[in-house]
C-alpha positions in Angstrom: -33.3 34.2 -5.3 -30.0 34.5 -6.8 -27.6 31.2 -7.8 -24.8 33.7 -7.8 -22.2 33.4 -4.6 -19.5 35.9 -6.4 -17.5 32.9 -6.9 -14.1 35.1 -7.7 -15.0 37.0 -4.1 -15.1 33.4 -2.4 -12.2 31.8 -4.4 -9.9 34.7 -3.2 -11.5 34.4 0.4 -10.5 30.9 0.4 -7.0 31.7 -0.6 -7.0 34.4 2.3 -8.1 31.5 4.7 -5.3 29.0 3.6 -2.8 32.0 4.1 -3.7 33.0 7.4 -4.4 29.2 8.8 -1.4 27.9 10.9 -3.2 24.4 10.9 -5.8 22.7 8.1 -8.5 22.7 11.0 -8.8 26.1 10.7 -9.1 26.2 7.1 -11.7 23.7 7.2 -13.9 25.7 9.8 -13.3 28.5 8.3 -14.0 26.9 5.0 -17.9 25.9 6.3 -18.1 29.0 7.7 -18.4 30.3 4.5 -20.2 28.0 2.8 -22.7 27.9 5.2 -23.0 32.0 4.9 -22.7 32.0 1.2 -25.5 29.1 0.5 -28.0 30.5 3.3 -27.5 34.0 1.3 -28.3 31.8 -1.8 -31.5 29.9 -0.5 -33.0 32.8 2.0 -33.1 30.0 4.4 -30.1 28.9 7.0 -28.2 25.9 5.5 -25.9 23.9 8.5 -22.8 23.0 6.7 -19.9 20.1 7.3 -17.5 18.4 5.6 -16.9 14.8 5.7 -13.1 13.3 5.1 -13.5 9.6 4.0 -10.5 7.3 4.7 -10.1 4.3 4.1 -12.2 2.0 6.8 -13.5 5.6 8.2 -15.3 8.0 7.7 -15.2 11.4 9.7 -16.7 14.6 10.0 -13.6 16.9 10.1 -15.4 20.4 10.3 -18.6 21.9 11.1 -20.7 24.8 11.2 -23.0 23.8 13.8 -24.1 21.8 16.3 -27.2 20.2 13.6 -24.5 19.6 11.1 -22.1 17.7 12.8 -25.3 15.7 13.8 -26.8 15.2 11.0 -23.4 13.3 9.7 -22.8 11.3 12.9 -26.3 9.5 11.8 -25.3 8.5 8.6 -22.0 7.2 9.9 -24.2 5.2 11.8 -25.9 3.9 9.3 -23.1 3.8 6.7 -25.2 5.4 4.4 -26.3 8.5 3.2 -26.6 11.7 0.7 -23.1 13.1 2.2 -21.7 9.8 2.1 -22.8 8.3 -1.1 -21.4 12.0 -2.7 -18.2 11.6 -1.1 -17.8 7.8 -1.9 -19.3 8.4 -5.2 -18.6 11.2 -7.1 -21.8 12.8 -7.4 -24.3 14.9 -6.2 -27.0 13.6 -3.8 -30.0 15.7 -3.0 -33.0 15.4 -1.0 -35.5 17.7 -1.6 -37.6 16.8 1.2 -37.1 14.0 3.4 -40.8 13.6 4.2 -41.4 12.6 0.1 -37.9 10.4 0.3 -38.1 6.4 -0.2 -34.4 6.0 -0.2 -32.1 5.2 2.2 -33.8 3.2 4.5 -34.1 3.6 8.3 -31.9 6.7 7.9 -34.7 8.5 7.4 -36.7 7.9 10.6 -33.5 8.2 12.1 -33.2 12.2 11.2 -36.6 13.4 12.2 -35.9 14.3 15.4 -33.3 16.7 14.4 -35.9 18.7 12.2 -34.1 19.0 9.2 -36.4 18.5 5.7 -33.8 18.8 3.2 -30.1 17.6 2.2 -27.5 18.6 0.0 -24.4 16.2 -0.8 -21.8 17.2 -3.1 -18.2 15.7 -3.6 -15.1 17.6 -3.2 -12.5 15.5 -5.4 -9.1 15.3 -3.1 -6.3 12.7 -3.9 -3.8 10.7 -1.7 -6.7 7.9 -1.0 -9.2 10.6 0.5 -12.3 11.6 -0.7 -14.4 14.2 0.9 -17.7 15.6 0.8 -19.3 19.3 1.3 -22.7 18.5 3.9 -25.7 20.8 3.5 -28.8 20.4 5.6 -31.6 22.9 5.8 -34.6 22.7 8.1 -37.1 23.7 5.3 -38.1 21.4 2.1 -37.6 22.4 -1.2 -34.9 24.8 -0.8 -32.3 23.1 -3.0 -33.1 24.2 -6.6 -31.1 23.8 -9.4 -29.5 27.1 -9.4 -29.0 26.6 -5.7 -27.1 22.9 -6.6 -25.2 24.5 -9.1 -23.6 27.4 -6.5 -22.8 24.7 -4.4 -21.3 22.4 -7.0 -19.2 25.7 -7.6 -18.1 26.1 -4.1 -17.2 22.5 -4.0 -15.1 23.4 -6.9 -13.3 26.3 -5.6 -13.2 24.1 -2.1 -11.5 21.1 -3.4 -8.7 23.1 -5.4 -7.8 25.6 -1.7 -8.1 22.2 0.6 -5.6 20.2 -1.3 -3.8 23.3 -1.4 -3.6 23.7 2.5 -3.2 20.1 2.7 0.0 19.9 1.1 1.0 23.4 2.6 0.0 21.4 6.1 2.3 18.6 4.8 5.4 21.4 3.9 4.9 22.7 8.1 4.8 19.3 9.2 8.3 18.5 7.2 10.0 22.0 8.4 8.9 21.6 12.2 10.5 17.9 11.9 13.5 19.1 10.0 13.8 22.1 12.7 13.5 19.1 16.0 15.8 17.3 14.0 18.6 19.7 13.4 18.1 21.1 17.5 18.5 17.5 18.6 21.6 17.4 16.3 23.4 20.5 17.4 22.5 19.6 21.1 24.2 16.3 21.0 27.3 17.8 18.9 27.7 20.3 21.9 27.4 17.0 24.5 30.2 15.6 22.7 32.7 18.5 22.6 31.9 19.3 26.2 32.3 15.5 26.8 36.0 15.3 24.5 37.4 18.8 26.5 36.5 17.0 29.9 37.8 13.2 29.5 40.7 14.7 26.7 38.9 12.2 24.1 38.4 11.8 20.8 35.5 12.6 18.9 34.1 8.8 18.8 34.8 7.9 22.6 33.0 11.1 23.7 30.2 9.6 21.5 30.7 6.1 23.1 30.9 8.3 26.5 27.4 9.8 25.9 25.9 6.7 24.2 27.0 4.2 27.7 24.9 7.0 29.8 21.9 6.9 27.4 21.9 3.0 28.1 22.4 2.7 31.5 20.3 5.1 32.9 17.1 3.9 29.9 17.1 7.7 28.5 17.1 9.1 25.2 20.9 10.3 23.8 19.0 13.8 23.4 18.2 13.9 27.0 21.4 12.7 28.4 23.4 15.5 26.1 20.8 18.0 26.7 22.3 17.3 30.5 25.3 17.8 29.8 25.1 20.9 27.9 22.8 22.6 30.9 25.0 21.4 33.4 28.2 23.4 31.4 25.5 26.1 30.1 23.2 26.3 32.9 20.4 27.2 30.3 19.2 24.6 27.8 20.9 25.1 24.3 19.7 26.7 21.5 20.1 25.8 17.7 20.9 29.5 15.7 19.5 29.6 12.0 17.5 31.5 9.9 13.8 29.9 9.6 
């Protein structure tokens, strides 16, 4: 059993990921995806993967790689405790080696049998911005989280927390164009309104405005809507806003 994931093979895979993900949930599915592959390879055993996003008041898991993972989180959410959530709250790594040997946590561990999972693997992924997250890994066998097996994982987590702040803010940069983009459209739609508005009533710039504002108010529609009537009803199509994206 090898420790070695070909960490430069998974970084760059990561970076592929964030590159061809229009939104951060596919990052972060595809990003379990892999570590589940990568840290099954590792162990010779399947390992379930999730990762948990901790806000504040909330915790959530915001990815998972199957059905046993994203179960094995909603129980500690239900309990408020766990290895996934005292490493993501924490800053550390949590293991369990084997649940039926474990004294800690409480009732959460009678809670878990019936899923047949034995061991548990918690490590932080270190965000910023008032979030911290975790990377979940459950196996169904005991024992199967060794050291060299922790420190693959600790390395994934590494490469993981560098590519998901990463696609976070590129999420953030998509988020500010698509607004700027709605923005400008409803901008040139009302600026068409008005001239059509200023040609028809032979108006100035401001009473065309006034014109279009009056209409918005008295019929309890947006401005955009009313001018995007106007220009359709000239237009006959809806209008269009011309620049290079």
């Amino acid at each position: 059993m090898s420790s070695d994931i070909g960490e430069h093979s998974v970084r760059s895979e990561l970076q592929d990921l964030i590159l061809n993900s229009e939104e951060i949930d596919v990052f972060l599915n595809g990003m379990v995806e892999i570590a589940s592959r990568e840290l099954s390879d590792v162990t010779g055993s399947p390992v379930y993967s999730a990762v948990t996003l901790l806000r504040p008041k909330r915790a959530a898991t915001v990815a998972s790689s199957s059905e046993q993972a994203q179960n094995m989180d909603e129980v500690q959410y239900a309990f408020d405790d766990g290895p996934c959530l005292r490493a993501a709250r924490e800053h550390y790594t949590v293991v369990i080696q084997d649940y039926e040997m474990e004294d800690r946590f409480g009732d959460y561990k009678q809670a878990i049998e019936q899923f047949g999972i034995r061991s548990t693997l918690g490590v932080p992924i270190l965000l910023t911005d008032n979030a911290d997250a975790g990377l979940n890994l459950y196996c169904e066998k005991p024992m199967v989280f060794t050291p060299e097996v922790i420190e693959a994982a600790e390395g994934f987590a590494a490469n993981a927390s560098n590519s998901l702040r990463l696609a976070v803010k590129i999420a953030g940069l998509m988020d500010h164009r698509a607004n700027l983009t709605a923005a400008m459209e409803t901008r040139t739609t009302i600026d068409l309104a008005v001239g059509i508005v200023m040609g028809q009533n032979r108006c100035s710039q401001d009473e065309a405005i006034n014109i279009l504002k009056a209409a918005s108010s008295a019929r309890n529609v947006k401005l955009h809507d009313v001018a995007a009537a106007v220009v359709e009803s000239v237009n006959q199509k809806s209008p269009s806003t011309h620049f290079d994206a």
